[in-house]
N, C-alpha and C positions, 0 to 999 in steps of 0.2 A: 449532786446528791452526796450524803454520804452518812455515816453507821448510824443507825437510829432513827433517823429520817423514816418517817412514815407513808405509804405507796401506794395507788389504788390502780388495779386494775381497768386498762382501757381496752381489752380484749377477752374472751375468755382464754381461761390458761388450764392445763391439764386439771380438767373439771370444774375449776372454778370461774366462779360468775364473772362477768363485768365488775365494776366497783368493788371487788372485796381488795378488803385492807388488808395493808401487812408492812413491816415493819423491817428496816435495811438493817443484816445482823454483820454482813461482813462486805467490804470495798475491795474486790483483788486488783486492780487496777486505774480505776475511774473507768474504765468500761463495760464487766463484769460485777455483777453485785447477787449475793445472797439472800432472799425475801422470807422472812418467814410471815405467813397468810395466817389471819385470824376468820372464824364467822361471825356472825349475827351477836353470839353470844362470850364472844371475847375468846374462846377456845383456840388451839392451834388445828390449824388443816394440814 
């Protein structure tokens, strides 16, 4: 994976559903990564 790469949730995650999307804004290492989640309506969560 790596920045930009778009992600979907396969568990829920602090409140968020299964399958919500979101988008890899930072790589700290190739093991850690930064998501920011969108909803339904393109918005940030």
């Amino acid at each position: 994976m790596k920045e930009l790469d778009v992600v979907k949730l396969i568990k829920e995650f602090n409140e968020l559903p299964i399958e919500t999307k979101g988008s890899i804004v930072l790589e700290y290492d190739g093991t850690y990564y930064e998501v920011e989640f969108f909803d339904s309506n393109g918005d940030t969560r």
